[in-house]
C-alpha positions as CSV (number, residue, x, y, z in Angstrom):
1,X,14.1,-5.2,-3.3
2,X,12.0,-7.3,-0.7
3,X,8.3,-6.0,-0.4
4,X,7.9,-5.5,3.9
5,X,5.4,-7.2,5.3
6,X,3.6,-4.1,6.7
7,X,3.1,-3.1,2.6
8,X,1.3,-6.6,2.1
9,X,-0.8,-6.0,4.7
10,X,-1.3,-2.5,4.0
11,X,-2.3,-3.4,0.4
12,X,-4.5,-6.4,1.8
13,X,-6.9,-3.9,3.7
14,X,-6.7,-1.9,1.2
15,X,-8.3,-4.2,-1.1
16,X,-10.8,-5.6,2.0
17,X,-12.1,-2.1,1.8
18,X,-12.8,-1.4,-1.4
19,X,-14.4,-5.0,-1.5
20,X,-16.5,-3.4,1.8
21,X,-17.5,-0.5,0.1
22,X,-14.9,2.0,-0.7
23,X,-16.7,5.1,-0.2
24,X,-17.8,4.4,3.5
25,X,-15.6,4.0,6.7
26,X,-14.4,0.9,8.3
27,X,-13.9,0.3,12.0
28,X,-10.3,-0.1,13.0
29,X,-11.9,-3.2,14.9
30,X,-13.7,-4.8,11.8
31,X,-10.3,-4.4,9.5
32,X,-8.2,-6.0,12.0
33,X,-10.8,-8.7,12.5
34,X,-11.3,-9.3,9.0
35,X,-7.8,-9.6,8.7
36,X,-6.8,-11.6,11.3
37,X,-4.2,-8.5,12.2
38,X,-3.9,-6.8,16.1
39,X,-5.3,-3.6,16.0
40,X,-2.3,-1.9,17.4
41,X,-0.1,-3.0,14.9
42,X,-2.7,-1.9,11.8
43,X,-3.3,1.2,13.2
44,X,-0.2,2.2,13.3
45,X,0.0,1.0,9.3
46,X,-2.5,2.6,8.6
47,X,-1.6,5.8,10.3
48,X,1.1,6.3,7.9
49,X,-1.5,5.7,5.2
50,X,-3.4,8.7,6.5
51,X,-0.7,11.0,6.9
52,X,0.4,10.5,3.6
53,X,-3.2,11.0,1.9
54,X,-3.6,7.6,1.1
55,X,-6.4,7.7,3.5
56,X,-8.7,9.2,5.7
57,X,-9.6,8.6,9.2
58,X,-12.6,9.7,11.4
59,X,-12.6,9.5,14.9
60,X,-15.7,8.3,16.8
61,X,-19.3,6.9,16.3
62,X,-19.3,6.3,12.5
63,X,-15.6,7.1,12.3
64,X,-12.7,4.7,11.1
65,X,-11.2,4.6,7.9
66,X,-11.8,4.7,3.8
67,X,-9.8,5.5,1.0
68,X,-9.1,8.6,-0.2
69,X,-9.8,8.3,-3.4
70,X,-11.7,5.6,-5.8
71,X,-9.8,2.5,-5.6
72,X,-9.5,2.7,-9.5
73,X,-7.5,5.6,-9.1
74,X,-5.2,4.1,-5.9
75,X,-2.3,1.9,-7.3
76,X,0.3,-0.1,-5.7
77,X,2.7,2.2,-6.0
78,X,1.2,4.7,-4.2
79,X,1.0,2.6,-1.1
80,X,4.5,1.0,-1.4
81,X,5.8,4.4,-1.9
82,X,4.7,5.8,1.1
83,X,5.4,2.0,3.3
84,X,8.5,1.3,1.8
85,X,11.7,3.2,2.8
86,X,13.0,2.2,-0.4
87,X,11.5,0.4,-3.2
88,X,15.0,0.3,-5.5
89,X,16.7,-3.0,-6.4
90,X,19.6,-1.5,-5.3
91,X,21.3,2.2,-3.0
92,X,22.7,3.8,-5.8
93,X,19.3,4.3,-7.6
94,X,17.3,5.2,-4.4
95,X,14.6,7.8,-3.8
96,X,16.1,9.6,-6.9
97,X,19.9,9.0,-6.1
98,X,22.0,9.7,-9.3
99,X,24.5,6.6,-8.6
100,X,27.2,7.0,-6.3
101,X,30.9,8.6,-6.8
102,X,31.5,6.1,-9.4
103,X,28.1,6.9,-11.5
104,X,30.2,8.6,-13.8
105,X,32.0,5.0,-15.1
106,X,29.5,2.5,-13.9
107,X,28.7,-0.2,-16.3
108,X,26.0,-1.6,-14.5
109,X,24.2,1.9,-13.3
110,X,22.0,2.3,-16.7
111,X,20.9,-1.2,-15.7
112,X,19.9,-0.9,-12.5
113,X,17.7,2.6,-13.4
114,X,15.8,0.5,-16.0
115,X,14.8,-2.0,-13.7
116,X,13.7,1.2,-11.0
117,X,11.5,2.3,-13.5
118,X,10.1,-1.3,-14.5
119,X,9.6,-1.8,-11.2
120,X,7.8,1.8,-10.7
121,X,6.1,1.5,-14.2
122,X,4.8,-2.2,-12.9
123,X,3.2,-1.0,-9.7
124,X,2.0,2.3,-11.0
125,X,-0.2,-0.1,-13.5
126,X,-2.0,-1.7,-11.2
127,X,-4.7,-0.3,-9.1
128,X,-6.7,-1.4,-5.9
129,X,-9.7,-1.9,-8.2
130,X,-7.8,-4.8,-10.1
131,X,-7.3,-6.3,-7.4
132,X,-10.1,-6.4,-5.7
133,X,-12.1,-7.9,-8.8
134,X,-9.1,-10.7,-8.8
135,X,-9.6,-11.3,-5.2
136,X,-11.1,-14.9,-4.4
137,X,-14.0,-14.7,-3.1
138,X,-13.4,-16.8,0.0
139,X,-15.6,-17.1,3.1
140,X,-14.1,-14.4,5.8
141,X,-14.7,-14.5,10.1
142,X,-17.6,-12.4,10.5
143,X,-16.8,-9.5,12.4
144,X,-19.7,-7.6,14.7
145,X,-20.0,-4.5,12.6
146,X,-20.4,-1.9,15.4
């Protein structure tokens, strides 16, 4: 399993907006700029992240985007989940595959559901929240909020 880069950054604005105030809505322009990211390429991220409820997204004066729900309540998993094609370590266990046509004498199948579910358990424990309070506080460009 290798984590894309579009879920990094996903989860990086993520956490720069509930760092911003996670209730209100954040320019597509200010997000990119704080995140030194093209604003084509996040807004197609973070399209996904709005059709799949992770976010919403107002058009116009005002508009742009926030979460959808308190950042205590968003975890990692959420976000990979709806980034990721897949987020198993390997095919067989995929998006709720039952093994392959071998499953029935696999040694190593048992295995490789275990560590699916670590892996699920281990992202579904950690939420934007966390995050954000571990984030370092480092000095960011200034964006011109419009």
């Amino acid at each position: 399993m290798r984590v894309s880069t579009k879920s990094r950054y996903a989860i990086r604005v993520i956490i720069d907006m509930a760092e911003n105030g996670e209730a209100e809505f954040h320019p597509l322009h200010n997000l990119a700029e704080r995140q030194g990211l093209s604003e084509k390429y996040l807004e197609a991220i973070l399209g996904v992240l709005v059709k799949n409820n992770v976010l919403e997204g107002a058009r116009g004066k005002g508009g742009g985007y926030k979460l959808a729900k308190p950042a205590a309540e968003l975890t990692v998993w959420e976000i990979l989940s709806v980034i990721e094609t897949s987020i198993s370590p390997v095919e067989c266990v995929a998006d709720g595959k039952n093994g392959c046509d071998r499953a029935d004498v696999c040694p190593t199948l048992p295995m490789w559901k275990d560590l699916a579910k670590i892996i699920k358990d281990y992202f579904t424990g950690i939420t934007i929240e966390q995050l954000a309070r571990k984030a370092p506080k480092i000095a960011r460009p200034l964006c011109n909020e419009k």
